[in-house]
C-alpha positions in Angstrom: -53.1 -119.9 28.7 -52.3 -119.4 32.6 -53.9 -116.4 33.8 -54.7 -115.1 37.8 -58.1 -112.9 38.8 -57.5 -110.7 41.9 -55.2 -112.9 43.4 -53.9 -111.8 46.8 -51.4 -113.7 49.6 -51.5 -112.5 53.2 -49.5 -114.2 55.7 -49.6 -111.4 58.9 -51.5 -107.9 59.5 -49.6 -106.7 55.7 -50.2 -108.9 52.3 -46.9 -109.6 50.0 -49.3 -108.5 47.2 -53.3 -108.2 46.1 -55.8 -107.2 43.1 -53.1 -109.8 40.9 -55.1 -110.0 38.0 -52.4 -111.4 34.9 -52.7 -113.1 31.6 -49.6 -115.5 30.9 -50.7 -116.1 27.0 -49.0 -118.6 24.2 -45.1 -119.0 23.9 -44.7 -115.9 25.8 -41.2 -116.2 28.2 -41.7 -114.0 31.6 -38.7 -113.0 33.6 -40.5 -112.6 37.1 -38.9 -109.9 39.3 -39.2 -108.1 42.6 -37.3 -106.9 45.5 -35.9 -109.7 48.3 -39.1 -110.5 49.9 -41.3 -109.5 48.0 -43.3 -112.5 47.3 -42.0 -113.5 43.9 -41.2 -117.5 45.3 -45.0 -117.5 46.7 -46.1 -116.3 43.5 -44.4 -119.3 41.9 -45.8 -121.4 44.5 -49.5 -120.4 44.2 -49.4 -120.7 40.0 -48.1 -123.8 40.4 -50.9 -125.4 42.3 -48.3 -125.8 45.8 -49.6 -122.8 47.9 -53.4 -121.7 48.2 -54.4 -118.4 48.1 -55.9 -115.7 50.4 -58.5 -114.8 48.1 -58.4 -114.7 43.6 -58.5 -117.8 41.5 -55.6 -119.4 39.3 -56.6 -121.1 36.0 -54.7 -123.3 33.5 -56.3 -123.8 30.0 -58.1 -126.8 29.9 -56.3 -129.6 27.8 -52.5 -127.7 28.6 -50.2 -129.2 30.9 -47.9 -128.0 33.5 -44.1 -128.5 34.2 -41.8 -127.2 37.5 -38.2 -127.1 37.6 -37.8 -129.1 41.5 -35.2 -127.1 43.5 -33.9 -130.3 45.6 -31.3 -131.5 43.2 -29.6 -133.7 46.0 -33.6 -135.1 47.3 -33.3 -138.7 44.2 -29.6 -139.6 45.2 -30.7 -143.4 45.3 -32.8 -143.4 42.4 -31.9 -144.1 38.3 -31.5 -141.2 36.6 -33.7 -142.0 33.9 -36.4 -142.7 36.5 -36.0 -139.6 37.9 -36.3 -137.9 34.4 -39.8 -139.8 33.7 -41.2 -138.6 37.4 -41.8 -135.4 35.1 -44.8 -136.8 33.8 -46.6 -137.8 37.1 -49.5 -139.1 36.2 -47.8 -142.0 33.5 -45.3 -142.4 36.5 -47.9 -143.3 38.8 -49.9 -145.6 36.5 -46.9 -147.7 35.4 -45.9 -147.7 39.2 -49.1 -148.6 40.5 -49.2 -151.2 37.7 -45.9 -152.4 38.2 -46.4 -152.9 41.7 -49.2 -155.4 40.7 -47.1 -157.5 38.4 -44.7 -157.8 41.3 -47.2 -159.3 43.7 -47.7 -163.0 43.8 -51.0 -162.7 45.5 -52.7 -160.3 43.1 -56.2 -161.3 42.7 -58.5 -161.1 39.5 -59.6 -157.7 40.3 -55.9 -156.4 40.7 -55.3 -157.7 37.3 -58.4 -156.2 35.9 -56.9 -153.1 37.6 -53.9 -153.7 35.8 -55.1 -153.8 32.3 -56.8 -150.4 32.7 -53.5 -149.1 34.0 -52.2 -150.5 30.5 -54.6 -148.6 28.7 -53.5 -145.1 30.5 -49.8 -146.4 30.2 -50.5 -146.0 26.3 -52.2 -143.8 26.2 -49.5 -141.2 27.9 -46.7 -143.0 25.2 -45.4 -144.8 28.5 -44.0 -147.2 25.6 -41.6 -144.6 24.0 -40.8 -143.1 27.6 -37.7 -144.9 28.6 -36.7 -143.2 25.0 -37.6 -140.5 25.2 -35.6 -139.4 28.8 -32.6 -140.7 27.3 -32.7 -138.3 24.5 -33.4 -135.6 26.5 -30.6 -136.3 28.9 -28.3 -137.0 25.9 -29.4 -133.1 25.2 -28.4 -132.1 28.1 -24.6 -133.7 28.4 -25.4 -136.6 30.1 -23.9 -139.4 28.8 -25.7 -142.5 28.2 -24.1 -144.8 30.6 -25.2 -142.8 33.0 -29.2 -142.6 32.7 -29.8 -146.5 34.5 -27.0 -145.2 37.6 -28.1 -143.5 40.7 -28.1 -139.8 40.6 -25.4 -139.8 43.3 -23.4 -140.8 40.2 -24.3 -137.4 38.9 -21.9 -134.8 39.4 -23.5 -131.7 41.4 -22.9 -129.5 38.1 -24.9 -131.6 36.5 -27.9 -132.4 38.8 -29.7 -129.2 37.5 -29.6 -130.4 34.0 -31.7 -133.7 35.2 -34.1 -132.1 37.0 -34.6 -129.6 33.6 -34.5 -132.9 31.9 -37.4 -134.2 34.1 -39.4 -130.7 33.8 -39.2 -130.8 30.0 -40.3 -134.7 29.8 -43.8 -134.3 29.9 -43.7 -131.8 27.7 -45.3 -128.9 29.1 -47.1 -125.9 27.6 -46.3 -123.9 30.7 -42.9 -124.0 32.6 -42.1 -122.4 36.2 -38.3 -122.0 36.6 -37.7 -120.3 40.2 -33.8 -119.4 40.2 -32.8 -122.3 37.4 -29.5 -120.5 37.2 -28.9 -121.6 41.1 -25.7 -123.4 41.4 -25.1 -123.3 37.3 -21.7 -122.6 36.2 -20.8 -120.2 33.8 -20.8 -122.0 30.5 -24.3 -124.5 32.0 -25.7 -120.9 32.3 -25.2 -120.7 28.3 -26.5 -124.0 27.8 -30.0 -123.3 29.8 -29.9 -120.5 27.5 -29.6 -122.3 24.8 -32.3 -125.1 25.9 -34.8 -122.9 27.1 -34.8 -120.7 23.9 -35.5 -123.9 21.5 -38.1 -125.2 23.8 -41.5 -124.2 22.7 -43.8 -123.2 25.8 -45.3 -120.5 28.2 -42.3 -119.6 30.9 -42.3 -118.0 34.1 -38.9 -117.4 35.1 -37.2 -116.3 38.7 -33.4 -115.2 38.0 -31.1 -112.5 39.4 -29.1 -113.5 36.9 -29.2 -110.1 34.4 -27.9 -111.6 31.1 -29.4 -114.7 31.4 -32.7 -112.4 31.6 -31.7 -110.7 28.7 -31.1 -113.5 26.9 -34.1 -115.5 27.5 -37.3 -113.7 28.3 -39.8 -111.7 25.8 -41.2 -110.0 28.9 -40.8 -108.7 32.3 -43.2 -109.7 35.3 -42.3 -106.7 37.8 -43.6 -107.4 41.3 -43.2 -103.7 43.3 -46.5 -101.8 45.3 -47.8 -105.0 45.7 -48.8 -105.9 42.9 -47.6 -106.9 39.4 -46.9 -105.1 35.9 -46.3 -106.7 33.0 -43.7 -105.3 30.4 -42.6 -106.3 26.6 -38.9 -106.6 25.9 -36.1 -108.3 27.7 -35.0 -107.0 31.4 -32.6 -103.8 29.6 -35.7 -103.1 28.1 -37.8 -103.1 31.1 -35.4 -101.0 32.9 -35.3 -98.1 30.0 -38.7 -98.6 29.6 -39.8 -98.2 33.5 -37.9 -95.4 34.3 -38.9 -93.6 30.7 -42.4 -94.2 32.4 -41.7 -93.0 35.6 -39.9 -89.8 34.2 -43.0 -89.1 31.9 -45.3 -89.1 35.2 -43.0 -86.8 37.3 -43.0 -84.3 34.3 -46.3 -84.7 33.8 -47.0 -84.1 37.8 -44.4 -80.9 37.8 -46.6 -79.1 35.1 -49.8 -79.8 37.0 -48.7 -78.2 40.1 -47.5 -75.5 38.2 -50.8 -74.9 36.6 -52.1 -75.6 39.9 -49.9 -72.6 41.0 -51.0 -70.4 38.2 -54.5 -71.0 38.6 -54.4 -70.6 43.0 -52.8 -67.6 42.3 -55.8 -66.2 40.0 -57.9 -67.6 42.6 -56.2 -65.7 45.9 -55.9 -62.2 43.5 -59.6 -61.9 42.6 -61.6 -64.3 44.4 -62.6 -61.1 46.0 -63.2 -58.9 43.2 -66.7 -58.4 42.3 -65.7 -58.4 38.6 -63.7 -61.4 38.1 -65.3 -63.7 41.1 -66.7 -65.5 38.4 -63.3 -66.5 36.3 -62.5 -67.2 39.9 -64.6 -69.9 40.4 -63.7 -71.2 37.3 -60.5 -71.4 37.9 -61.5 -73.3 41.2 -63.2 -76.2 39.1 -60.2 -76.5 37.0 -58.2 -76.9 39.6 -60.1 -79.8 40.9 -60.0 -81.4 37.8 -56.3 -81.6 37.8 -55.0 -84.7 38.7 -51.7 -85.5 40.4 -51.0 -89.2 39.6 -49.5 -90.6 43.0 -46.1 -92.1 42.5 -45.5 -94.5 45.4 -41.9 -95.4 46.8 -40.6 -98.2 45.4 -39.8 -101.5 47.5 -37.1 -101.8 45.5 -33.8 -100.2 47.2 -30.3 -99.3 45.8 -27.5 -99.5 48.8 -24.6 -97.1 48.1 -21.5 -98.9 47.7 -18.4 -97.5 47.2 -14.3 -99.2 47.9 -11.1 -97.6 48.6 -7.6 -98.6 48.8 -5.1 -97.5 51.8 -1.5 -98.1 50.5 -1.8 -98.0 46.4 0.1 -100.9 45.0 2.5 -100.2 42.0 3.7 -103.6 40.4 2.8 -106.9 41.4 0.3 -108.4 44.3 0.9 -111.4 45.0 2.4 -114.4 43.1 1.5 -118.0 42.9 4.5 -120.3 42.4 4.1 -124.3 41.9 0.5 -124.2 44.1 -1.1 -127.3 44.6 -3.9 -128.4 47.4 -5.3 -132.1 48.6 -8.0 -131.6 51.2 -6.7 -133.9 54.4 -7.9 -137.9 54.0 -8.3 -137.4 50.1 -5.8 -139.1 47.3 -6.8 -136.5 44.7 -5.7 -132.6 44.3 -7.8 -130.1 44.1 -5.2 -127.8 42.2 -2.6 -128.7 40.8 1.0 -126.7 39.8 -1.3 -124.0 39.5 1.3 -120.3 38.5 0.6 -116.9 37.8 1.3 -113.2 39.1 -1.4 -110.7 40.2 -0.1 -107.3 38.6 -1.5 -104.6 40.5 -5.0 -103.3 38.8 -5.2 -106.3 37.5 -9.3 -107.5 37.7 -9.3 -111.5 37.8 -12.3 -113.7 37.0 -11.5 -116.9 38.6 -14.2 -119.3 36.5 -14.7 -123.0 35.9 -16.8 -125.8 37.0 -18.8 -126.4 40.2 -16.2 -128.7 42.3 -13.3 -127.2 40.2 -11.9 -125.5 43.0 -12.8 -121.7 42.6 -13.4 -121.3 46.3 -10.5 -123.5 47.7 -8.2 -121.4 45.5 -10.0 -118.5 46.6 -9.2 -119.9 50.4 -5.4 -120.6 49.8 -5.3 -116.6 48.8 -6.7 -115.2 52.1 -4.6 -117.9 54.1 -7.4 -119.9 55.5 -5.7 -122.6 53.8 -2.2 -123.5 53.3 -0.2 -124.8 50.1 0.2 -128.7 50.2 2.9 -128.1 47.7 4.1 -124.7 46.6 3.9 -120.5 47.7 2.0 -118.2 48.3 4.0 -114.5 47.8 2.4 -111.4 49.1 4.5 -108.1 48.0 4.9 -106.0 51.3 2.2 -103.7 50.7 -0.7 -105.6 49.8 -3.7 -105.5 52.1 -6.1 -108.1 50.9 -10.0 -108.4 52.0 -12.1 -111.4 51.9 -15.7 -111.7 50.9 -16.3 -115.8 51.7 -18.5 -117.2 49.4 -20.4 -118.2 53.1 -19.6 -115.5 55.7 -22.0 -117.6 58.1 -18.2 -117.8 60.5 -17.7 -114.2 60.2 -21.2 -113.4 62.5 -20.7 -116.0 64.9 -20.7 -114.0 67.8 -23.7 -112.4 69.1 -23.6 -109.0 68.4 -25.7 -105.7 67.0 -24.9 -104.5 63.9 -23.2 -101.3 64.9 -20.8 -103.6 67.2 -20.3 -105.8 64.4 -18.8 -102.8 62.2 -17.6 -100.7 64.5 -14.7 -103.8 65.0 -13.7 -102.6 61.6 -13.8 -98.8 61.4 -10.5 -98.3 62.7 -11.5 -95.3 65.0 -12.8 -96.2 68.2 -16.2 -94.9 69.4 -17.0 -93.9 66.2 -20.5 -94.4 65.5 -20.9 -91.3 62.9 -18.4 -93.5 60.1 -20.3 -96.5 61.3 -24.0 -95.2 61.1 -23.8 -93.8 57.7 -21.8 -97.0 56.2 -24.7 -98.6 57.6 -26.8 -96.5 56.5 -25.5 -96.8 53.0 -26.4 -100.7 53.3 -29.7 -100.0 53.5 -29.4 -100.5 57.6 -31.2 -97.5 59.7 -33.0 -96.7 63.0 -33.5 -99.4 65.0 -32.3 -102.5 62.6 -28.5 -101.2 63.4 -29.6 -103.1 67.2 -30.7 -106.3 66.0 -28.0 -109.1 66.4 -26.1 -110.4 63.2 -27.2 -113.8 63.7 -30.6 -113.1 62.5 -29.3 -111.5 59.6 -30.4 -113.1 55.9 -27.7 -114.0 53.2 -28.2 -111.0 51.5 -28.2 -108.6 54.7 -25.2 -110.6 55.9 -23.3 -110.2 52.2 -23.8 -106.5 52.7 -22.4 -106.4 55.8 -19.5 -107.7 54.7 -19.2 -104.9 51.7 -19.5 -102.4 54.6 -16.1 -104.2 56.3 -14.4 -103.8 53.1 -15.8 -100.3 52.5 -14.2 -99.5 55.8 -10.8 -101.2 55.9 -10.1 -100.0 52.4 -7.5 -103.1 51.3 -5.6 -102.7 48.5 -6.0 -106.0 46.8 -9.8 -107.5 47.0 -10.9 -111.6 47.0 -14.8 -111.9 46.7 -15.8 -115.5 46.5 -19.4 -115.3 44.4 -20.5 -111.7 46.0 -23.7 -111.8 44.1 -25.1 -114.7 46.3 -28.5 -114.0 48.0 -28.7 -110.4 46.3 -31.4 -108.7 44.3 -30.6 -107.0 41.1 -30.6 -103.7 42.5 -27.5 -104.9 45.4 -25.5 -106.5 42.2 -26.3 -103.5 40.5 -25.2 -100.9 43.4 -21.9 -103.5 43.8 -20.9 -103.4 40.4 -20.5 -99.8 40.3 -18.8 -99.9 43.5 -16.2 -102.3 42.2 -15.9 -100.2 38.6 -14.9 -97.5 40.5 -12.7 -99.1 42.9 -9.2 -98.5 42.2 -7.7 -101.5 43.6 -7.0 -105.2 42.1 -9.8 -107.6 42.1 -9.7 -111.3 42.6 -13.1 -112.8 41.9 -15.4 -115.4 41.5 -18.6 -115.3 39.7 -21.1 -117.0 37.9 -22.9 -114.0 36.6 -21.5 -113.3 33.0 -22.9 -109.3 33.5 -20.6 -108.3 36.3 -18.0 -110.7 34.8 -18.3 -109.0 31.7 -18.2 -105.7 32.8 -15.1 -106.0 35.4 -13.1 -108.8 34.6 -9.3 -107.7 32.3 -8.3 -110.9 32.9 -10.0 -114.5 33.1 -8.1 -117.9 34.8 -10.5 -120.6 34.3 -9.3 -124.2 35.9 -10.3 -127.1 34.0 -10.4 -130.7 35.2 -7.2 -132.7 35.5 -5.5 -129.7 36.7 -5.0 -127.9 33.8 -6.1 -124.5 33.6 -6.2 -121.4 31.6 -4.6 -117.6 32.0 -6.2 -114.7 29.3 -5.2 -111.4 29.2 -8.6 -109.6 28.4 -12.3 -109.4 28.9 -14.7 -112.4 29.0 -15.9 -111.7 25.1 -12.7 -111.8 24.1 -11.8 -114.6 26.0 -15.0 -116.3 24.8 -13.9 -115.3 20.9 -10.9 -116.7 21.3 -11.6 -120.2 22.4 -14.5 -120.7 20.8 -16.9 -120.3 23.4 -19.1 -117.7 22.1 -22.9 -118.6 22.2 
């Protein structure tokens, strides 16, 4: 169906990958993966048509169409929604456009006409007739309410912008879909329902996530970019990850018996190579050897940071309590939170979830005291120590300094470096990358620079605002276990269900009109209880 023959991307003296050859075949949904930097996004960009190249050929079945999920969800603000839903289907979007522009002109001349009428014909012939229709329903689908479709998009609220541009992705109906990160700026629950969509939509998929569970639930295989090149697996992303290191584990046993026949057979070889008598078994044994095969197994790009959190002062009841809280931003007539109450027990682990715009991060804020109660407390007990993760630490490197610098503010011990190299070093930061400046850092590199502050000031109580942003699967991993085996309390916020699922004992999820919700227990259980289960 889509399918790629040597294909190879160089952009300096190294290439992201080469020798790509891949079959993409019928119905098949592939989960694309990689390493930060690896090249998955060019992939993407060079199967669908947007990037040429360095050498290998891409080819779509004749007849089969193609569909992209756009990443600028704020780039139609001042278009109609429906419009912006039939776009999908480019070519019928440019002949009724083109033909429309025609009708609008008073001095069209005969030919423009005849121009026109042609434009009918492949307005009909792509069902332009139905289209109007058709996007509506589609929308409808995805929770858009019909008054909506003929307003502008910057009508739309940002939680729901995604689910137009899906909208205008499906509209043409495409046998092969390209979703890089479709779970970007989802919510929880809009995570289910891509799920949900994608899973009754009949087509070819190629699919960038970090997102683990939404991996799991969606995709029939794994495309695995590592070495430079790509591997397809069967199975779901669990089952790439029991299956690749199955693999990987037959090849080292397979190696370690080699070299010990190797072994065996040098060791015939040194004992009678000089013996009249046996230097013929000796050269035997010589041939064998170089028949043996060690199968090379090259280092992974793929790189698991060691992350692990303590607490200084061990809390023993409560954390912090939240009395009668409510928040309006400055200039605004609306709040944000409203008469919001609850305790934080000590070990408690908190999912803050809800909406995009629901106020997760402004609560979040109020918390760490970068903002301050328009109405109501705030209550730290004595003892608590919290530490911040922003959901963007971009304030935290304003000033221009190395990385070493950087952390060694928050060792504790001066002239340190020892504590400070190896927590670095645990990051995945060594040699001379520890004396580049912090304000070149990425998102990811930045994010774990910040779990190397809270490795190092060891607070008791812990507020990460999404600290899965910008990370590969093998940083969300390494974080997850870090936080499993942190005894502290946890305040987070997160719109991965797999590390909500696997650390959250409690889940407060804020609804609109400030209401909001307080469970005692894990995200299933909070999901059975309400209904919410997919």
């Amino acid at each position: 169906m889509l399918s790629t023959t040597n294909l190879a991307i160089q952009f300096g003296a190294k290439p992201l990958f080469e020798q790509v050859t891949l079959k993409f075949t019928d119905g098949n949904r592939y989960g694309l993966i990689g390493a930060n930097g690896c090249g998955k996004s060019t992939l993407m960009k060079i199967l669908g048509r947007e990037l040429e190249p360095t050498a290998g050929d891409v080819v779509l079945q004749a007849g089969l169409r193609m569909g992209k999920l756009r990443q600028n969800q704020f780039g139609y603000e001042d278009q109609r929604v429906i419009d912006v839903v039939m776009q999908g289907h480019e070519e019928m979007w440019a002949a009724m456009t083109e033909r429309d522009a025609i009708y609008a002109n008073p001095d069209a001349t005969d030919a423009d006409y005849m121009r026109a009428a042609e434009l009918e014909a492949r307005f009909a012939e792509y069902d332009g007739y139905t289209a109007e229709s058709r996007a509506g329903a589609i929308l409808v689908d995805a929770g858009i309410d019909e008054p909506k479709h003929f307003g502008p998009m910057r009508e739309i609220p940002p939680a729901l912008k995604l689910r137009v541009l899906l909208a205008q992705a499906l509209f043409s109906r495409p046998d092969v879909l390209l979703l890089d990160e479709p779970t970007n700026n989802l919510d929880i629950h809009s995570i289910g329902w891509l799920e949900r969509t994608l899973n009754a939509y009949d087509a070819t998929m190629i699919i960038i996530s970090h997102d683990r569970h939404f991996l799991n639930q969606v995709c029939t295989h794994i495309a695995d970019l590592d070495f430079q090149t790509v591997k397809i697996w069967p199975g779901n992303y669990d089952d790439f990850m029991l299956a690749s290191v199955q693999a990987r584990a037959r090849v080292e046993a397979s190696n370690a018996k080699a070299k010990e026949r190797i072994e065996e057979l040098q060791e015939f070889v040194r004992r009678f190579s000089a013996n009249a008598s046996k230097a013929r078994q000796a050269t035997s044994r010589k041939r064998q050897i170089e028949k043996i095969k060690i199968e090379e197994l090259r280092p992974s790009t793929r790189q698991n940071p060691y992350i692990r959190f303590e607490q200084g002062k061990k809390l023993y009841r409560s954390a912090v309590t939240v009395d009668a809280l409510s928040f309006r931003y400055p200039g605004t007539d609306v709040d944000v939170l409203r008469n919001l109450k609850f305790t934080v027990e000590a070990g408690d682990r908190i999912a803050i979830i809800g909406p995009n715009g629901i106020g997760k991060t402004t609560l979040m804020r109020l918390l760490a005291g970068e903002l301050n109660p328009t109405k109501g407390t705030i209550t730290w007990v004595e003892n608590a120590q919290p530490g911040y993760m922003p959901q963007d630490p971009q304030a935290e490197f304003a000033v221009k300094q190395d990385l070493m610098s950087w952390m060694s503010t928050w060792s504790g011990k001066a002239d340190d470096d020892l504590i400070v190299r190896a927590t670095l070093g645990r990051l995945l930061f060594s040699g001379d990358e520890v004396k580049k400046s912090v304000q070149v850092l990425s998102g990811g590199e930045k994010g774990r620079m910040i779990y190397g502050k809270l490795m190092l000031t060891k607070p008791n109580v812990m507020l990460l605002d999404e600290p899965t942003n910008h990370m590969d699967m093998e940083t969300i991993e390494s974080l997850q276990i870090g936080l499993e085996k942190y005894a502290g309390t946890l305040v987070f916020v997160s719109h991965d269900r797999e590390f909500v699922g696997a650390l959250a004992n409690r889940i407060i999820e804020l609804k609109p009109d400030g209401e909001y919700v307080d469970y005692r227990g894990n995200y299933d259980e909070y999901l059975q209880a309400y209904g919410l289960q997919d």
